[in-house]
C-alpha positions, 0 to 999 in steps of 0.5 A: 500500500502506498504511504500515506502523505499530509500536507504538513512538514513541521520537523522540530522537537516534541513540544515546539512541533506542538506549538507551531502545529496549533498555531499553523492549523490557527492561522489557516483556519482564520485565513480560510475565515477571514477569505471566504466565511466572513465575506459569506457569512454578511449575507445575513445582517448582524441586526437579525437576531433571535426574538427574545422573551421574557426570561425563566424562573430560577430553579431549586438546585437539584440535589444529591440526594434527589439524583440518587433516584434517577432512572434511565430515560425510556427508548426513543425507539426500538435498538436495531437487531446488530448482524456483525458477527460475534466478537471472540474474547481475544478479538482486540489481538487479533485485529491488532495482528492485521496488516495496517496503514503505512502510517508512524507516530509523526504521521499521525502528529501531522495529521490535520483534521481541522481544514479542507484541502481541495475536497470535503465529504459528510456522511448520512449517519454518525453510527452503524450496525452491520447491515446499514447503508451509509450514504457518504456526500462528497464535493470538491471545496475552496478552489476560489480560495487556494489552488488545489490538486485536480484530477480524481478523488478516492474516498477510503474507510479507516478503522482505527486501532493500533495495528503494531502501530500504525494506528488504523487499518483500510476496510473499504476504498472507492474508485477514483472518482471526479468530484463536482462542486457544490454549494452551501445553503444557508438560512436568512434568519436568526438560528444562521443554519448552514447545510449543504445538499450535495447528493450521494456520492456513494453508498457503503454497505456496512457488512460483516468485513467491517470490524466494529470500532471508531472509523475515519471515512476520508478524502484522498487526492491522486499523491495521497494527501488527506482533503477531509475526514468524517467520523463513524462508529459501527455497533459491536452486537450489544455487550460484546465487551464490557466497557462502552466509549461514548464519542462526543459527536454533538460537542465536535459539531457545535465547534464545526466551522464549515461553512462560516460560523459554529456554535460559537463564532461567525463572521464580523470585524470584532469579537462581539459581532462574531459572537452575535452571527454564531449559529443557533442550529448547527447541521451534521448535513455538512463536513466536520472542520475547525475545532471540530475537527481537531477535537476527534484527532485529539479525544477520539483517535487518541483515546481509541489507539491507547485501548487496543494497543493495551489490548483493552476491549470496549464497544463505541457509541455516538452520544446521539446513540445515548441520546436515543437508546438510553437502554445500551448501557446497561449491557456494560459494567462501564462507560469510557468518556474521551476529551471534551463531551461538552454538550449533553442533551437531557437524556444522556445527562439523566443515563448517566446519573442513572448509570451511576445509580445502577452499579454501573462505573463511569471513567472520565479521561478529559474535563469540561464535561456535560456544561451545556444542556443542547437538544436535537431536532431532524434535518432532511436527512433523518432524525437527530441531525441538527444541534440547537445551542442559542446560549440564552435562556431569552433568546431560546423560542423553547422554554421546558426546563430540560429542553432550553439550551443554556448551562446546566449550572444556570440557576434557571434549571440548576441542574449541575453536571456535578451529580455525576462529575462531582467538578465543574470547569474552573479554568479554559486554556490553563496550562501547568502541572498538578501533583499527587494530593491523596492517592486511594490504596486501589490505585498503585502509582508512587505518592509523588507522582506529578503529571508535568507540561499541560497544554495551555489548550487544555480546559480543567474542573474542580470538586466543588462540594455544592448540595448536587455533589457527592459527599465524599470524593477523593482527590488524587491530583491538584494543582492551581494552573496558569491562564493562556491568556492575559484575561482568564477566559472561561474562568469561573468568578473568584475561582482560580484555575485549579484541576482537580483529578478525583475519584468517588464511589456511590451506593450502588457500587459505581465507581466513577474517575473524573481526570479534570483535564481535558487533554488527558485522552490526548496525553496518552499516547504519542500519535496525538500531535497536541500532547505536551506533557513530558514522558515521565508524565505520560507514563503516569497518566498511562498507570492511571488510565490503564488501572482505572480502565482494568478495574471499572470493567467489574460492575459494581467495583466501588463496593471493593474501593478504599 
């Protein structure tokens, strides 16, 4: 198989490749931006904005005790019979002994997935069973901008894994193929929609050849270069392992810039005028760029390559798969979270409760989890495929109290992730260095250990003892971090920037570990470009991560923890 190229050359030492990589992958976004996003995105004047009302009524906060009563979300609808084959025991070896991509660590340090580079594609479903028909959309994009490769595209589906290291396998390629372009559409109004409707390129049938996992569906050019990638999951046959990851397809999709706006910024000269043309309603009928795209190299990629090369099994799920089939989890001794899961409907928030309540183990290997309360309605394609995020209670035209999307801290609802996290955020774009507080006899790492260099991407959390946290929790790491930046963004007032690893068990006999970094998953492992924590630190968070994911794949773990 021919190797693999990327438009990236960067050659320099560990943390400074780091460093330029995020600033390169900076600076070309905000080019494309400033060229193209801006100049569309006018089309939709700053005056228009959401109708706001009268606002809601602040809520008791929901308690500890309260949650302890929670209960699993019924099915939205029936789970589909799964016909991937059954999954043997040593299944994670075995797919490790399988030929993979000519790819090394520092192909996977340069891969970029947060732009275009000539073409882009989407697909018709964030995850699959085997026996589905996945439609794959794909256009050629930005030849106004820049001067792209011409000819054929091929379109490839990459299972990752580890592979002896190369860190993903090819199950299905197209032909060559020529690609057209098409256009965007966007909705004059307030919510700022931005959707493509390009026809079907291809559709894939997902059969039994393909081996279930997190999968990268992408864009090749004639010399090999990676245009686009998009995410897919294929359902293992439920409870084939017993941990699940859960992939945070909302959050990477409420940071999608494709098209001129994410959740959080649009076009405009300033800040403030950014803020206001962000979209209300963001598409997954649209490829994956900006930081969403950049998010699935770092919690998702990263996460998933560190399991199987330490031979540990779990079945994947999207969170939309949560968000309709609450039931899948209880088919598992415990959930897996990467990264930054971000954006929580209400129903994924309660199946975690409930999991929590049911003996069930949750580990965490990131931070700023479950912030945002987001509700999902359908696109032309199907069910669950537009994200509503306005931010503003006033502004939001839907106003149920597990429905509006606004913070779940808010006192509107009051309805803190804590009840599961037992932390909320106490600093964005921190870096520095925690250190060993309380190490519980369970886990064995030397009571000096220190996790050294975290990113100042990184985003942290805090125990933060309110009425909705548990009562006891345990703090393995702590240490007061540095802003970024020169204002404390995303600071909590009067709360400085401390990461807070914990741990708590609770009556059921879960046991749940919340990392309090966000960029833990990527610090696993060295395919991750936008790691920086030395070696020493890394080997520390590997001891970690690889006793707590031993340990929380026995239901009911916590009653045994001391």
């Amino acid at each position: 198989m021919a190797r693999l190229r990327f438009t990236s050359k960067i050659k320099s030492p560990f943390v400074i490749k780091t460093l330029v990589l995020l600033l390169v992958g900076s600076l070309v976004t905000s080019l494309i931006f400033t060229l193209f996003i801006i100049r569309t995105d006018s089309e939709v004047p700053l005056a228009i904005q959401p109708k706001v009302h009268s606002d809601l009524v602040n809520q008791p906060m929901q308690t500890w005790e309260k949650s302890l009563s929670t209960i699993f979300p019924k099915d939205a609808s029936n789970y589909s019979v799964n016909t991937c084959k059954t999954l043997p025991s040593d299944w994670v070896r075995q797919e490790n002994n399988k030929q993979g991509v000519q790819m090394t660590n520092s192909d996977w340090q340069h891969l970029d997935l947060s732009t275009i580079n000539g073409s882009a594609l989407w697909l018709s479903q964030t995850s699959a069973n085997c026996g589905d028909k996945v439609e794959i959309h794909a256009s050629l994009y930005g030849s106004k901008l820049f001067t792209f490769e011409s000819g054929p595209r091929t379109i490839e589906a990459l299972r990752i894994g580890w592979y002896g290291g190369s860190g993903a396998r090819e199950i299905w390629k197209s032909k060559p193929i020529k690609l057209k372009q098409f256009g965007i559409k966007k909705d004059r109004n307030a919510t700022r929609l931005i959707e493509t409707n390009w026809p079907t390129t291809f559709t894939i049938p997902i059969t039994k050849d393909w081996t279930p996992g997190f999968y990268l569906v992408l864009t090749r050019s004639q010399s090999g270069v990676i245009e686009n990638a998009a995410p897919l999951v294929v359902h293992s046959p439920l409870g084939s392992s017993n941990l699940m990851i859960m992939h945070s397809f909302i959050t990477w999709q409420t940071y999608n810039s494709f098209g001129g706006a994410s959740a959080y910024l649009g076009g405009g000269a300033t800040k403030a005028e950014q803020r206001l043309s962000r979209t209300r309603v963001s598409s997954f009928d649209r490829p994956i760029i900006g930081s969403g795209g950049f998010s699935i190299h770092r919690d998702a990629i990263s996460l998933v390559q560190f399991m199987e090369k330490n031979n540990i099994s779990a079945d994947q799920y999207s969170d939309i798969d949560v968000e309709t089939f609450p039931s899948i989890i209880r088919s598992y001794s415990g959930v897996v979270l990467g990264g930054h899961e971000e954006y929580f409907t209400r129903r994924m928030m309660d199946s975690m409760i409930a999991a929590r309540n049911s003996g069930i183990n949750i580990a965490i290997f990131g931070a700023n989890t479950a912030v945002w309360q987001t509700r999902l309605t359908e696109s032309p394609v199907g069910k669950n495929r537009r994200v509503i995020m306005y931010r503003s209670a006033t502004e939001d035209p839907v106003i149920k109290l597990d429905q509006v999307t606004i913070k779940y801290e808010d006192p509107r609802i009051n309805y803190p992730a804590t009840q599961f996290t037992a932390a909320l955020t106490s600093g964005v774009h921190v870096y520095g260095n925690i250190k060993a507080k309380s190490i519980p006899s369970w886990l064995k790492i030397s009571q000096n250990s220190s996790i050294n260099g975290i990113s100042p991407d990184s985003e942290v959390e805090k125990y933060l003892p309110t009425a909705a946290a548990p009562p006891k929790v345990g703090i393995i790491f702590a240490g007061t971090l540095n802003f970024r930046d020169a204002a404390a963004v995303g600071a909590r007032p009067r709360i400085s920037p401390v990461a807070n690893t914990i741990w708590y068990t609770t009556p059921s006999g879960s046991a749940v570990f919340n990392a309090g970094v966000m960029t833990w998953s990527c610090d696993m492992i060295d395919t991750c470009a936008y790691s920086t924590v030395d070696e020493k630190s890394r080997q520390v968070i590997d001891d970690v991560s690889l006793q707590v994911l031993k340990l929380w794949q026995i239901k009911g773990i916590g009653k045994t923890l001391k």
